[in-house]
Structure formats: structure tokens, C-alpha cells
N, C-alpha and C positions, 0 to 999 in steps of 0.2 A: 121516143117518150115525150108527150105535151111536158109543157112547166109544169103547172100545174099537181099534173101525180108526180114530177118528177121531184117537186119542193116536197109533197105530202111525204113520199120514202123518206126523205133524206129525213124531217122530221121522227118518223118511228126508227129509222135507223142512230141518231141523236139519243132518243131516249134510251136506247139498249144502251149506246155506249156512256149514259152517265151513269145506269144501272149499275151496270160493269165495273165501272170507278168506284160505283160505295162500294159494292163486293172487294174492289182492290184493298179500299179504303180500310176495312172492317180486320181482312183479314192481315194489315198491316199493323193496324193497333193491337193484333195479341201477339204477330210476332215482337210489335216492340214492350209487351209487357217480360215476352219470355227474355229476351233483351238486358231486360233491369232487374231480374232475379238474378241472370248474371254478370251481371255487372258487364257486359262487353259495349263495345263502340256504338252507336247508331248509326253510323256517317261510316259506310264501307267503298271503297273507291274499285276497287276488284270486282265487286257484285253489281255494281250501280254502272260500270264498264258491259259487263258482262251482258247486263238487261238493254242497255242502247244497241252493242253490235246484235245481240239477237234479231230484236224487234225490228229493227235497220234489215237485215238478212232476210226476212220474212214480207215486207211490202213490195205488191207487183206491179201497182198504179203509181203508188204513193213514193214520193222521194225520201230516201233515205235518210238523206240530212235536214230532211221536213221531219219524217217521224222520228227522227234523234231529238229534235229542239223538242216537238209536244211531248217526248218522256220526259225531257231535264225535268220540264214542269210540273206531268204526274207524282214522278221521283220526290221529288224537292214538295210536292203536297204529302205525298205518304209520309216521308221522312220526319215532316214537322206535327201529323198525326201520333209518332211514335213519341219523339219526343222537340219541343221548338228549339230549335237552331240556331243559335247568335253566333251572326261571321262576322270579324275585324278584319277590315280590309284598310290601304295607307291611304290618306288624302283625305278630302272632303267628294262629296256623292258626287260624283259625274265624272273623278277621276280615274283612268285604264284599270288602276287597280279595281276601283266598285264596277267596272263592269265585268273582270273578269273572273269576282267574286259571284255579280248575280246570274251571267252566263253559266257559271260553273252548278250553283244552287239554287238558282230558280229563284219565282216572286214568292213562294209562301216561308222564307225565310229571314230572319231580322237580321238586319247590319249596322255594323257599326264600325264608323269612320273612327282615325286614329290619327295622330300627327307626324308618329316617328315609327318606323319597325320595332323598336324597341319595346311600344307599347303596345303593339298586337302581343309579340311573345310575353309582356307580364300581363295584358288583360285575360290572355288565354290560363299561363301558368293560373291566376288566382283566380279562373273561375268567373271572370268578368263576358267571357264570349267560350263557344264551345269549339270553334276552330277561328284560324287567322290564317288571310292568303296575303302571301306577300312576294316582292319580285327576284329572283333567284338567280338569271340571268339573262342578257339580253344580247341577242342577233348583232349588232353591229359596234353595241358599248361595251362587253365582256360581263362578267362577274358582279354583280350584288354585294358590296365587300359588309354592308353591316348586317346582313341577313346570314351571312357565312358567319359572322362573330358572333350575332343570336343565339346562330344554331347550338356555337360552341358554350355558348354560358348558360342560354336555359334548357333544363331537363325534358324538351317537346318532341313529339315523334313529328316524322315527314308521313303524310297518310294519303295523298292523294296529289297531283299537280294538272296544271291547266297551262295552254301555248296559246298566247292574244298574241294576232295581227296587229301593231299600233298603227291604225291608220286615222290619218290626221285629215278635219274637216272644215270646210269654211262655214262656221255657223252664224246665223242672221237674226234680226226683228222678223216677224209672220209678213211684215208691207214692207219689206228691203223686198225689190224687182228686180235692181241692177247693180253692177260693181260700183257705177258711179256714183251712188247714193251712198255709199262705204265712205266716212271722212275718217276713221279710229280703227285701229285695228289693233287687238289685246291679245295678250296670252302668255305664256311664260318661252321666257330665251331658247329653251334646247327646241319646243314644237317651230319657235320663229326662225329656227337653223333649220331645222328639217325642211322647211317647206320654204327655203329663201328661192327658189328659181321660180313658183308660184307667184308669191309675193311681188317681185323684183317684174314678172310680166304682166300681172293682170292688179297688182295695189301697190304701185310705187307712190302714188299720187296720197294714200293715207298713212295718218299719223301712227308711228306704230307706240304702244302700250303694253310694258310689258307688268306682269301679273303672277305672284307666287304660285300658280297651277294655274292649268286649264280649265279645269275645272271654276275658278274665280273668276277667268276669262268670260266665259257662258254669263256669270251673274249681271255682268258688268252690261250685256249687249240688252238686258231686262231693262236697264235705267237708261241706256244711251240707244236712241232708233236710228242712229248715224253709225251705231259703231258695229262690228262684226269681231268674231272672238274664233281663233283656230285651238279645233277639241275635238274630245269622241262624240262617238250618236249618243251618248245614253246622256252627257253635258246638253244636248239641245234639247234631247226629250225631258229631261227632268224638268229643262225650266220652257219647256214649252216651245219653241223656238225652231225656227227653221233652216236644214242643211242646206245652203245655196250649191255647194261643192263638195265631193269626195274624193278620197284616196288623193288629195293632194302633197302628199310628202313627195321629195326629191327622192327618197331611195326608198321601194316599195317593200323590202324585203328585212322589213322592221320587225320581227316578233321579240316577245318576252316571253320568257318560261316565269310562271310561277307557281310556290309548293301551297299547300296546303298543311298546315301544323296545329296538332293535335295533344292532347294533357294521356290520352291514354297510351299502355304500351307500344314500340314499333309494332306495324302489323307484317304479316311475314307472308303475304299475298299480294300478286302485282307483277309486273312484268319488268319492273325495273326496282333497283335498292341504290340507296347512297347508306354513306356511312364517314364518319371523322377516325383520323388516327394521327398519332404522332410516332416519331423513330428517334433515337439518337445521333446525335449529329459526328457517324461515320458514316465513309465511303461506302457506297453498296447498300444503302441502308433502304431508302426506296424503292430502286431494283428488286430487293431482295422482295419485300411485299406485293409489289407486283407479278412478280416471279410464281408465287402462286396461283395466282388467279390465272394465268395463263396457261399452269402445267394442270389446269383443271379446264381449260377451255373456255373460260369468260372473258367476254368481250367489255374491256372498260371503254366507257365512253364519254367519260372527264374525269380528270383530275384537277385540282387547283390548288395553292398554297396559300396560305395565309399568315402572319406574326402572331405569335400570342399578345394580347397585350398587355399580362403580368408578369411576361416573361422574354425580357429584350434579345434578339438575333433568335431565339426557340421559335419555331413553326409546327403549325398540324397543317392537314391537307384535307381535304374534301374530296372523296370520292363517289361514282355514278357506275355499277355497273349490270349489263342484262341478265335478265332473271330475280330470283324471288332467294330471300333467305332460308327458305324452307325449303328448298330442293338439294339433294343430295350433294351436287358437287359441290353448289356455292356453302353450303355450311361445313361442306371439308376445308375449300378455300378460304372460309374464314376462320377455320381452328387453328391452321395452319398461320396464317397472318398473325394470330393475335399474339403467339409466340413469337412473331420479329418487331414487335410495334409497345412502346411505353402505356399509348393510351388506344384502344379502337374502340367506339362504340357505333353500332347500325342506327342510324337514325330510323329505316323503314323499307320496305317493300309494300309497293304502291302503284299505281295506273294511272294513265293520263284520261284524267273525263272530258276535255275538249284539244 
């Protein structure tokens, strides 16, 4: 095939598919009318799941994890046709969290930065954002302890969760060429620990600066052409800026899990459920809760403890186990739990969309 006709298809093939789009488009806006008569979710993590492995399953040229990324973004335009979307994510824009809010829901959705977890869950409760992602736990730090204590004080469902790679990057001025034009080097302590054997071989020579996020890192390298700031890609790209370096952390095998939390009911779709519970403080008392889930064949795949903290030496526990609260056994094993447990409540049954 010359260019030439080969540019002209691709063009008529272009127009079908944004044809296609309004079509999508169109008939997106009266599911989301039928939507708002009942009052149900717009943001469904099970069906928005559902549609990536499909489509994913179905390309024979096309890569997979190429046509997963261009749904996020169909997705995440239908979504906000239905109804517009305000995500609270922690940090200021260019920190892990805002990328693995906008990876998670795409650009045609509005964000908004937060300074504490605490106020994602009341911007969400009062209506200030329509979901909040935040971090839940992490690959080589454990447990999220004030997102666990959120969970337990505000009335939010868990509705969907996302797993970022943290991978940390040498970000530059566009005219930085070399290392040795590097005189400053910023960022916040825990990124300047991860990537101390980087540092220590190739910028011992620069001053290091450290910086309450990463994300202020990035802003810093705007003002100073000497200096370089370790961050995500989404810190460079916001503020323009160039990756000298990738995947520089000392231990690659940095992920973070985080939930996604919601003002409407748990949904009871998804392939995984958490849930809180507390027990009286006897012997047997945990056993005995678990004890169900097993003699129903579910597979837990965390537990975690936490202190009350209106209630000194009392604990509830955080639980994760496979399956959906609407299948038969799990909702025998949870009838049966609730009878050995002071307090349970299911925060949700939900899917991982990346």
C-alpha cells in the first residue's frame, strides 16, 4: 500500500471511529439519565472492569494494554457525559496519589487535591467531590494507618481500587544535558531514601534539598535551571519538564494499592470485598470469625488490626476477602460472622481498574 492511500484509509477509518464515539456518547447520556431516576452510582468499578478486559480480549493487532489505556479515556469521557465527576485525590497535582487518580479516571474528569486523607473522606461525605482515592497500602511500608481510621469514622463505601508502581524519576530543566550541570537536588526524604544508591553514584557532587512532596520538588526545578527534583512523570509533565532518568529507586518492587471511596451504598459487585468488624476481647474471638469464612471456602487475603481511638486497648480489624458480597457463600459467611462480632459492617465489593 503507497502512503498516500495508505494516510487517505486511515483518515475514513478515523471518521467511523469518532462517529462511533458520538454513538457511544449519545447512548451513554440516557443510560445516565435512566441512572438519576434511580438514584444509583454512575462510577461502577465491576462494569468499567468488565469493558477494559473485554475490549482487551478482542484486539488482534492492537496491544492490549494500548486498548486498556484508550478505553480509561473513552470510559472516563462517557462517565463525565453522564454525570461530571469530582475526584479528591492527597497531595498537591503531580503527586502518586493525582496520578493514580487520573490513570485510574482519565482527563475528562475534575480533581481535586487535598492536604490530609481526612479531607478527602469529609470532601466526599459532604458532597464536596463525588469519589476520593486514597492510599490503603503499600508493598514494602505496610498499612495506611489514617485511611484505616477514616474508613472506621466516615460512613463511605470502598467501590473500586487501583495498584501504582511508585516509580521514582530524575526530573530536569528542558536545557539540563548532563549530570554535571545538576548543582541542587530536591524532593522529599522517604523518595531521597529510596533512590540513595542512584544518588550516592551518579549526584553525590549536588546539594540535596529536601521538600514536603515531590510533587513541590518538580516546582522548585521551574525556578532553579541548576537544580533537578526526584518525582513521578505526571510532576514533570505538569510542569513541563524533562525525565533525565527512570525507574531509579533502589527497590523496584514499590507498589501502592489504593481504594477508591464513595457517599453511595457498598456495592456488592467485584471480585474482591473488605469489610471492618470488632470482637470482644476473648480467647477465640478472631478465630472464631474467621472460622467461618473458611468453613465456606473463602480465601482471606488480609487482615489488619487497628486501636479504636475513643476507645483505649479496644481494636476492630480490617478485613479483604475473594469474592463479592452477593454470592451465596460469602453472604452465608457473613451472617454467620455477624453473630460472633460486636460491630461488622462491609465497606464494599469492588474490582481493581488498574
Amino acid at each position: 500500500m503507497e502512503q498516500e492511500s495508505g494516510r487517505k484509509k486511515i483518515d475514513e477509518i478515523d471518521r467511523e471511529i469518532v462517529r462511533l464515539l458520538d454513538e457511544r456518547v449519545g447512548i451513554c447520556k440516557e443510560i445516565g439519565r435512566a441512572k438519576a431516576e434511580q438514584k444509583a452510582a454512575v462510577f461502577d468499578s465491576a462494569r468499567e472492569k468488565e469493558v477494559l478486559e473485554r475490549v482487551a480480549s478482542v484486539a488482534t493487532q492492537a496491544s492490549g494494554e494500548g486498548v486498556k489505556s484508550v478505553y480509561r479515556e473513552i470510559i472516563s469521557m462517557c462517565r463525565n457525559v453522564q454525570k461530571p465527576t469530582i475526584v479528591a485525590f492527597l497531595g498537591p497535582e503531580g503527586s502518586f496519589s493525582h496520578e493514580a487518580a487520573r490513570t485510574t479516571f482519565g482527563s475528562s474528569s475534575e480533581y481535586l487535591s487535598c492536604r490530609k486523607i481526612g479531607e478527602i473522606f469529609s470532601k466526599v461525605e459532604l458532597g464536596g467531590a463525588d469519589l476520593g482515592v486514597v492510599p490503603l497500602e503499600n508493598s514494602l511500608e505496610g498499612p495506611i494507618n489514617e485511611t484505616l481510621d477514616r474508613l472506621l469514622e466516615y460512613p463511605l463505601s470502598i467501590v473500586g481500587e487501583a495498584q501504582l508502581r511508585v516509580s521514582q524519576n530524575l526530573i530536569v530543566h528542558p536545557q539540563t544535558e548532563s549530570l554535571s550541570q545538576i548543582e541542587r537536588l530536591y524532593s522529599h526524604p522517604q523518595a531521597l531514601a529510596q533512590c540513595d544508591a542512584y544518588i550516592s553514584k551518579y549526584l553525590s557532587h549536588a546539594e540535596v534539598v529536601m521538600t514536603d512532596s515531590t510533587a513541590r520538588a518538580a516546582e522548585h526545578v521551574l525556578r532553579d535551571k541548576s537544580g533537578a527534583a526526584i518525582g513521578s512523570k505526571i510532576a514533570a509533565e505538569l510542569n513541563e519538564l524533562k525525565v533525565f532518568a527512570s525507574g531509579i529507586e533502589d527497590r523496584p518492587n514499590n507498589y501502592t494499592r489504593f481504594v477508591v471511596v464513595g457517599k453511595n451504598g457498598p456495592p456488592t459487585k467485584g471480585e474482591k470485598t473488605s469489610l471492618l468488624f470488632s470482637v470482644d476481647n476473648v480467647p477465640g474471638a478472631v478465630s472464631a470469625v474467621l472460622t467461618e469464612f473458611a468453613r465456606c471456602g473463602i480465601n482471606i487475603t488480609m487482615i489488619l488490626s487497628r486501636p479504636m481511638e475513643q476507645r483505649p486497648w479496644e481494636y476492630f480489624f480490617f478485613l479483604d476477602f475473594e469474592g463479592n458480597a452477593g454470592e451465596p457463600k460469602c453472604s452465608t459467611a457473613l451472617k454467620a460472622a455477624r453473630e460472633k462480632t460486636g460491630i461488622l459492617r462491609v465497606l464494599g465489593s469492588y474490582s481493581r481498574l488498574r
